[in-house]
C-alpha positions in Angstrom: 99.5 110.1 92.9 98.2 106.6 92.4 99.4 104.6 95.4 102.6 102.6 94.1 105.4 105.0 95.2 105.1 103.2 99.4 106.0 99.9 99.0 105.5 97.1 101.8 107.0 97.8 105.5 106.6 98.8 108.8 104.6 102.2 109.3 103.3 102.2 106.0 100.5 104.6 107.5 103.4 107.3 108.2 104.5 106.8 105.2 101.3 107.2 103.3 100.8 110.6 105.4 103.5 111.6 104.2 103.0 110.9 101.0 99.5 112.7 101.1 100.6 115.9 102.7 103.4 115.8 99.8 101.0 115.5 97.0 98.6 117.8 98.7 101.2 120.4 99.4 102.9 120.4 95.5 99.7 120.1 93.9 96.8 122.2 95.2 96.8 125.5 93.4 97.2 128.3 95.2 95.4 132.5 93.9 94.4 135.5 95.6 91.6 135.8 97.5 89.6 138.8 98.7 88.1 138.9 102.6 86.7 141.4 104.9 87.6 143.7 101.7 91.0 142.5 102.2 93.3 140.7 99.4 95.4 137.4 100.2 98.0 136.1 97.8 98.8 132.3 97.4 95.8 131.1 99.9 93.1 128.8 98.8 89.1 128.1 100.6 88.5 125.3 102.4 85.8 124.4 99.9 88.2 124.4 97.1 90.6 122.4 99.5 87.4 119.5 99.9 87.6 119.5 96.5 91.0 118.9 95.2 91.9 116.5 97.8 88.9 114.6 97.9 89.3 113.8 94.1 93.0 112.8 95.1 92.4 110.1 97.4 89.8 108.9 95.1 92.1 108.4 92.7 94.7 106.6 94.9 94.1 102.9 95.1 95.4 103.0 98.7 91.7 104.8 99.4 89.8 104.3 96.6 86.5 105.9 94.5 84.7 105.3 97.9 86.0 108.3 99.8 83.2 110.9 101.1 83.4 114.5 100.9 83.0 114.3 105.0 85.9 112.0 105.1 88.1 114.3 103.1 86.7 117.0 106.0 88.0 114.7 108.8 91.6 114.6 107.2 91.9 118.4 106.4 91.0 118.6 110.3 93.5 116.8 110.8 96.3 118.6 108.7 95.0 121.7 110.4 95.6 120.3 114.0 99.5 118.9 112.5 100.2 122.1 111.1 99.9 120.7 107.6 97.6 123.9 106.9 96.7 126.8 108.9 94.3 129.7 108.5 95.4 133.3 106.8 96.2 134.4 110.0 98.5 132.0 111.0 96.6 130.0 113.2 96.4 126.0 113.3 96.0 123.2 116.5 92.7 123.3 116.2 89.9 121.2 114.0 87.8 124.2 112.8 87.5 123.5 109.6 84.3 123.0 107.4 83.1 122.9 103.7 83.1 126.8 103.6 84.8 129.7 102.1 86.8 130.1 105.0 90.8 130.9 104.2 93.9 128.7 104.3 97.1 128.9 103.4 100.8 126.3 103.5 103.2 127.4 106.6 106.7 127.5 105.8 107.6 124.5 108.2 107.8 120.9 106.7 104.9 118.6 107.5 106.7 115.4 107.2 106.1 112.8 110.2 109.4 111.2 111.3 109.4 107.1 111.2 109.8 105.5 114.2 113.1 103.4 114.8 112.7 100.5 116.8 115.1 100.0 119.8 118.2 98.3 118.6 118.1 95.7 121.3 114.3 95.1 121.0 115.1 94.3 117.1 118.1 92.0 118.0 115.9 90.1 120.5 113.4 89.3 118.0 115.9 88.4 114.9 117.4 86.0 117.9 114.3 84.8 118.6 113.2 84.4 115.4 116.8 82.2 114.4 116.1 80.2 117.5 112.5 79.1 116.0 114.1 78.6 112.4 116.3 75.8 114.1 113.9 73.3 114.8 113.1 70.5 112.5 110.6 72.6 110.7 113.4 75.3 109.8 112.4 75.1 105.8 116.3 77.1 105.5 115.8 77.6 101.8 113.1 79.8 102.1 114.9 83.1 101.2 116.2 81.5 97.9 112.6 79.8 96.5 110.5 82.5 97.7 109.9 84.8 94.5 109.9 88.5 95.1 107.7 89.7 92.1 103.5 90.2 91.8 102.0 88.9 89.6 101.4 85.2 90.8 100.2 81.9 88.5 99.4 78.9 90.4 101.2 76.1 88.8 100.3 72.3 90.2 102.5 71.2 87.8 106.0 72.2 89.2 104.6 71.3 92.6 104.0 68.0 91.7 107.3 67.4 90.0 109.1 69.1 92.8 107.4 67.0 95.4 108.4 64.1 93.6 111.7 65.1 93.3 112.0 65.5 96.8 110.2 62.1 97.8 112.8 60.3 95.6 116.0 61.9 96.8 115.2 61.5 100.7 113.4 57.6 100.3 117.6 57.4 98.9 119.2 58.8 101.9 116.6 57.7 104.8 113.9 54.9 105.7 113.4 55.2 109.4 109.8 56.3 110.8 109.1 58.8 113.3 106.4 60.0 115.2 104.9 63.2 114.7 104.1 64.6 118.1 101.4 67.9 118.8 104.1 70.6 119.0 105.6 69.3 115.4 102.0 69.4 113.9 101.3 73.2 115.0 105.0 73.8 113.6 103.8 72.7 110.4 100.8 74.7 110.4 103.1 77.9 111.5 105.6 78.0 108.7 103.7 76.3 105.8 101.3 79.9 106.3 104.3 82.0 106.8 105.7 80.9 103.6 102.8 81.2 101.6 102.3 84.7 102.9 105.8 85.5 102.2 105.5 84.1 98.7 102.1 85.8 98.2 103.1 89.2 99.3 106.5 88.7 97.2 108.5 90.3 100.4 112.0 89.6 101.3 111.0 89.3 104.7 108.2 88.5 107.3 110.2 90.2 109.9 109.1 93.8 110.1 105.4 92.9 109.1 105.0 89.9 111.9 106.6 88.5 114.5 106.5 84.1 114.0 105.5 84.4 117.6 102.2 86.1 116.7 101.1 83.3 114.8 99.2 81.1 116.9 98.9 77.8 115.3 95.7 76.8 117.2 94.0 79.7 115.7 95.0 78.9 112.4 93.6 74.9 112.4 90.4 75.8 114.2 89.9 78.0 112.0 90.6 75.4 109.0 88.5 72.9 110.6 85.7 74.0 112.6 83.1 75.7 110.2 79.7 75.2 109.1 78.7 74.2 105.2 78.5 77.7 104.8 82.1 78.2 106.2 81.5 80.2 108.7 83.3 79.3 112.4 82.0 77.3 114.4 82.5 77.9 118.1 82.6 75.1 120.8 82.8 77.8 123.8 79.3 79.3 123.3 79.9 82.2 126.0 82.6 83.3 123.2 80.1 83.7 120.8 77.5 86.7 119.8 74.6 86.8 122.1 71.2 85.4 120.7 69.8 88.9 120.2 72.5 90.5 118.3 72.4 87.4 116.0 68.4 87.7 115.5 68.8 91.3 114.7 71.6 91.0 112.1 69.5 87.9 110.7 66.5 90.1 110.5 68.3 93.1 108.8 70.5 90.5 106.1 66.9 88.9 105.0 65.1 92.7 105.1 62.5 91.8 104.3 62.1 88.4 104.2 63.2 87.4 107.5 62.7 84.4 108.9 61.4 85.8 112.7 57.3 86.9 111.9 56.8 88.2 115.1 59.4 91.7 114.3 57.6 94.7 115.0 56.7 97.3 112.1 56.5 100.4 113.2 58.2 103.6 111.2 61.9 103.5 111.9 62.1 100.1 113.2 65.1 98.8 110.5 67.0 102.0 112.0 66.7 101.1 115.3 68.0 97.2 114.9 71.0 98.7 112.7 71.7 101.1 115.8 72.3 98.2 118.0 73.7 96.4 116.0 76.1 99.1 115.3 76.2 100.0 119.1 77.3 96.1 120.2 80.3 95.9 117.3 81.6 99.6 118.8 81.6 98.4 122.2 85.0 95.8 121.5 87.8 97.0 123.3 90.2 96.2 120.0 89.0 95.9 116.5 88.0 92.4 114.7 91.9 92.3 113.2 92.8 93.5 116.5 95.7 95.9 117.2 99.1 93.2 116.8 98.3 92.6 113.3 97.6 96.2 111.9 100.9 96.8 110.3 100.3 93.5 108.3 96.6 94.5 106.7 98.0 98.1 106.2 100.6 96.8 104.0 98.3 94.5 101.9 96.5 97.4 101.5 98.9 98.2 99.0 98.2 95.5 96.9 95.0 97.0 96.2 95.2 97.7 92.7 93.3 96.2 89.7 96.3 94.4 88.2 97.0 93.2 92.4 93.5 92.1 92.9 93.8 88.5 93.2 97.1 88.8 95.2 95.5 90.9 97.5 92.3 88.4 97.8 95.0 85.5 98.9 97.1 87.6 101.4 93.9 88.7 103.1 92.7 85.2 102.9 95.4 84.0 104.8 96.0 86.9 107.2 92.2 86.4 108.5 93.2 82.9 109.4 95.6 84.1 112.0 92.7 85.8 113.7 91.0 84.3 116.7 88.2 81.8 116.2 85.7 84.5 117.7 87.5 87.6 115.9 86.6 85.6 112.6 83.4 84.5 113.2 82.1 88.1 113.9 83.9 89.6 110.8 82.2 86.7 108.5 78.5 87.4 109.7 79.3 91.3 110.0 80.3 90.7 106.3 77.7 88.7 105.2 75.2 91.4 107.0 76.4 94.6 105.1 77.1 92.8 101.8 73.6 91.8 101.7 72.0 95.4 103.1 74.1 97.1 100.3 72.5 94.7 97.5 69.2 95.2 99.2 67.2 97.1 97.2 64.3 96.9 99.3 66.1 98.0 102.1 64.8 101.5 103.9 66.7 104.6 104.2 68.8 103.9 107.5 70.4 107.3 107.2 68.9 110.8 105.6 72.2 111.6 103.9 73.6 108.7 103.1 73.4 105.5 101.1 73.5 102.2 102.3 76.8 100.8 101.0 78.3 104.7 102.0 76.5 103.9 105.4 77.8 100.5 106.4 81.6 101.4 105.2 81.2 105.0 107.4 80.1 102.7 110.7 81.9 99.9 111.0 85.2 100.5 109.4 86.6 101.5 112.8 85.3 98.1 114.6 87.4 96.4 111.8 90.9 97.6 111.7 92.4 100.6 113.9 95.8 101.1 115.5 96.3 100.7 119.1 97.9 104.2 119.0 96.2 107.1 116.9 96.9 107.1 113.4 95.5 110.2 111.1 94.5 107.7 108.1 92.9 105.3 110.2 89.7 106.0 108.8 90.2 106.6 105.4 92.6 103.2 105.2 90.0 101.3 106.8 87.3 102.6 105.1 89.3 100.9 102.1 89.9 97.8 103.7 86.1 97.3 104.4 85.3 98.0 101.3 87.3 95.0 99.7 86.5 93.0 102.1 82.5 93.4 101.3 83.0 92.7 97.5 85.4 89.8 98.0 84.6 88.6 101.4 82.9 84.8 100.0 86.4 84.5 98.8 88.7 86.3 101.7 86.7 84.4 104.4 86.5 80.8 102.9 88.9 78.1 103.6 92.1 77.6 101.6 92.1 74.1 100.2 95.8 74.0 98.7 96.9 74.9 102.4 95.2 72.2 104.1 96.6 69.9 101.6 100.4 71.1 101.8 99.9 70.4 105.4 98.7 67.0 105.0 101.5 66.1 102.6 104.3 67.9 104.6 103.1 65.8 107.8 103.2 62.6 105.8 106.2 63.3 104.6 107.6 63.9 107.9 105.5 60.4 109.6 107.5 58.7 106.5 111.0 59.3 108.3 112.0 61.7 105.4 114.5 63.5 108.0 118.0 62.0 108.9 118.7 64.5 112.1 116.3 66.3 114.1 118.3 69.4 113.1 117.9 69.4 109.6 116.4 71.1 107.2 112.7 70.4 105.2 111.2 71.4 102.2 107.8 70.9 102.0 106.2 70.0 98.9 104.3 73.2 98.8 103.3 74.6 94.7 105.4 76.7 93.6 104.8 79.9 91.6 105.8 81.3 88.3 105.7 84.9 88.1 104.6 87.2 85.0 107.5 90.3 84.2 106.6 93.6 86.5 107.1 96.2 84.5 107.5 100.5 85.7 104.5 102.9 86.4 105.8 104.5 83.5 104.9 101.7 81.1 101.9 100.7 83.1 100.9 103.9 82.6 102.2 104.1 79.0 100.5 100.6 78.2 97.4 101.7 79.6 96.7 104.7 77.1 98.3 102.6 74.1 95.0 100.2 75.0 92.2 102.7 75.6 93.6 104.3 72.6 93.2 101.2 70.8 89.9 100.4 71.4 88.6 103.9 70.5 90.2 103.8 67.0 88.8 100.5 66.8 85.1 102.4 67.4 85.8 104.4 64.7 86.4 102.0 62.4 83.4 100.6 63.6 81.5 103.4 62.3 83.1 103.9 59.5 82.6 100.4 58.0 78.5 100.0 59.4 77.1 99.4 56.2 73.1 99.4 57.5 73.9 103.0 58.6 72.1 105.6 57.2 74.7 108.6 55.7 73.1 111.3 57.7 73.5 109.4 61.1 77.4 108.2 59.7 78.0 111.6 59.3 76.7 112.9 62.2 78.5 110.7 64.7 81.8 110.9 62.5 81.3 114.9 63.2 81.1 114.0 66.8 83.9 111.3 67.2 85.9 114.2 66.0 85.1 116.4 68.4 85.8 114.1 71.3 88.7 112.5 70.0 90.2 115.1 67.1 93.7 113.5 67.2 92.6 109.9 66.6 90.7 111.4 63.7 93.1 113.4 62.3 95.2 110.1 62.5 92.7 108.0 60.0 91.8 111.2 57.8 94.8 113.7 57.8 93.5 115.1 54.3 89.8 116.4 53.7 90.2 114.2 50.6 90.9 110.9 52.5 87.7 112.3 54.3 85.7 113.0 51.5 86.6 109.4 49.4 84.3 107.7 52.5 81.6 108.8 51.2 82.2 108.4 47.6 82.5 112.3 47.0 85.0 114.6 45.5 86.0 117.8 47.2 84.2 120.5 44.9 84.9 124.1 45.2 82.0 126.4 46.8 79.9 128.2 44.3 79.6 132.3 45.0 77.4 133.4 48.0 75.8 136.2 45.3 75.9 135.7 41.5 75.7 138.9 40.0 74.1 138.5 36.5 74.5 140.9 33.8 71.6 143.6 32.8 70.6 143.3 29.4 70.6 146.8 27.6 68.0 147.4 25.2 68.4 149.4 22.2 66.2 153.1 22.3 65.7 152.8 19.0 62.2 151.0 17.8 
């Protein structure tokens, strides 16, 4: 299970649940078992449980190499209370579960979580509402047919340009008169020029069931743009809004560890612990998470996108989604960021925890201040865990400013100041770039494509070795003996006869001489 069976959606965490409990239900192998004296057929430990399932999520990109033996603990818990699991005597509800030999076995029931379905007239009000906004003089109606719907993005300045051009040239025919451009049209502008770009970017048919246009607040969204510091981090004008002078000193002192700026820190044994504790304590104290609850389903689903091949489409959707955030929500994920990035890298930094490591640490504490649902989810943790992650290797990028948005703005608003619009109620393209899109292919020939390369580049070792002139015969021979042995069908491919073998090193096959030679007696004659 590698993660690219759930596509984009609404409850994408359901889905992945039940995607989990699928996988984990098909694949963990099942033997007898002997307890109290007693024998128990298709059962497994909860140990051997920890295991299996902790090596799956690992290996789905949803959740990633970073997932903890404890964490894996936490979700087996979980089945166990959902009746995904329960014990050899047929008991579940509960969370006792631990890392033991303890015995569990499937029930016979499906553990499948149904997917919500939102009220009929709750999803008509907000299609209708949703029309309503698309009628103003910002519409953009052709989005549906110049929005792409493949990954893979390659920014291309080039077609922007000529499409821009195209467009300046065909309105200065129909239309020369100048209008104003009032507040309300400006924040319009800023709405639907992100929405586009995050349609385009997560190559979706639809915004619809991931955001409602009403969530996007376009005051967030230019503050954010425009109010930072050189190092891009917000800027806030309402002071009681922002973190209070002795969180900020303590999240200085631990990000500089230990070269921090403030002399006067005390340094007793234990001190770094204790700042990280209430650090830890103030972040945990928010009544919602930094990405708050409305815009969950939206970071679960680029979640998705987390692959190796996804990467950089992933890095822009999360770049733009974190400018919907409020100017105070962003400015304590960018120094929260910039604090745990740093610790990680720290190698001076102290032990903060007897078991675990700093990087394990940070993820394990403050993934739940980051993203959570409003209701409880059971992959919560593990899916913000992930998200956390990311963001700490990528957040320089995901929390800087997006340049080519700010200037599609400028040029849409200008275009608009120009007169470029014959009716209030028509349409508008904006000259926004436009994206050309390399071919998705199938897991099967990712997959497929994927071995064809490693495989490539191992024959490509061997030949390596093979033609290394300056290396001495015994050491050829001795690593030829153990690429072999590692890879026997790759080298079976290059030599399929001993003799193609044997003509490497300039010899000829020669037939073994006797183990014992046997020689004749000599019998002498009696006679003298």
């Amino acid at each position: 299970m590698e993660g690219r069976g759930v596509p984009p959606g609404p409850y994408r965490a359901t889905k992945l649940w039940n995607e989990v409990t699928t996988s984990f239900r098909a694949g963990m192998p099942l033997r007898k078992h002997r307890q109290h004296f007693k024998k128990y057929g298709n059962c497994f430990t909860a140990g051997e449980a920890v295991d299996w399932l902790c090596d799956l999520l690992r290996n789905n990109s949803n959740f990633g190499p970073e997932v903890t033996r404890q964490q894996t603990i936490q979700l087996l818990r979980k089945f166990l209370k959902n009746h995904v699991i329960e014990d050899i005597k047929g008991r579940w509800g509960s969370e006792n579960l631990d890392d033991n030999n303890q015995l569990f076995r499937f029930p016979a029931t499906s553990p499948l979580k149904t997917l919500p379905r939102r009220h009929p007239e709750l999803r008509k009000n907000s299609i209708e509402n949703f029309t309503k906004d698309k009628d103003s003089v910002f519409k953009l109606r052709n989005l549906s047919r110049r929005t792409p719907k493949k990954h893979g993005l390659h920014f291309s300045q080039e077609n922007a340009e000529k499409r821009s051009h195209e467009i300046i040239i065909e309105d200065q025919e129909n239309s020369t008169d100048k209008r104003e451009i009032s507040q309300e049209d400006i924040e319009e502008v800023w709405r639907y020029s992100i929405l586009i770009y995050l349609q385009t970017i997560l190559g979706v048919p639809s915004l619809e069931e991931l955001i409602n246009p009403s969530q996007v607040i376009p005051q967030y969204i230019m503050y954010n743009m425009t109010n930072t510091s050189k190092h891009g981090v917000v800027v806030l004008q309402d002071k009681s809004d922002d973190l209070p002078h002795w969180v900020l000193s303590a999240m200085k002192c631990l990000a500089n560890w230990p070269r921090s700026n403030d002399t006067n820190n005390p340094t007793y044994v234990g001190f770094e612990r204790d700042v990280f504790r209430t650090i830890a304590d103030y972040f945990l104290d928010f009544p919602e998470p930094l990405l708050t609850f409305e815009y969950y389903e939206l970071f679960v689903n680029i979640l998705g996108l987390l692959q190796p091949h996804l990467e950089r489409v992933a890095i822009n959707a999360l770049q733009l989604c974190c400018l919907l955030l409020p100017p105070p929500n962003r400015r304590r994920l960018q120094l929260l960021m910039r604090m745990i990035s740093r610790m990680s890298q720290n190698v001076d930094m102290p032990k903060l925890h007897d078991v675990m490591g700093t990087r394990s640490l940070m993820i394990h504490t403050f993934s739940r201040c980051v993203l959570c649902c409003a209701e409880e989810v059971d992959l919560d943790e593990l899916l913000a865990a992930r998200l956390v992650s990311f963001l700490m290797d990528h957040h320089q990028e995901i929390l800087q400013v997006p340049s080519y948005l700010q200037t599609a703005v400028e040029k849409h608003l200008d275009y608009l100041k120009k007169g470029h619009v014959k009716n209030p109620g028509d349409g508008l393209f904006a000259p926004l770039p436009t994206y050309s899109y390399c071919k998705q292919i199938s897991a099967q020939e990712f997959d497929e494509q994927k071995v064809s390369t490693s495989q490539a580049a191992i024959a490509e070792l061997l030949e390596n070795i093979i033609k290394n002139k300056s290396l001495p015969l015994k050491e050829k021979r001795r690593k030829l003996k153990q690429f072999q042995k590692e890879y026997p069908l790759i080298y079976q491919k290059r030599f399929p006869t001993t003799e193609s073998e044997a003509a490497l090193f300039g010899e000829k096959p020669t037939i073994k001489q006797p183990m014992l030679i046997l020689r004749k007696p000599k019998f002498r004659s009696l006679r003298y």
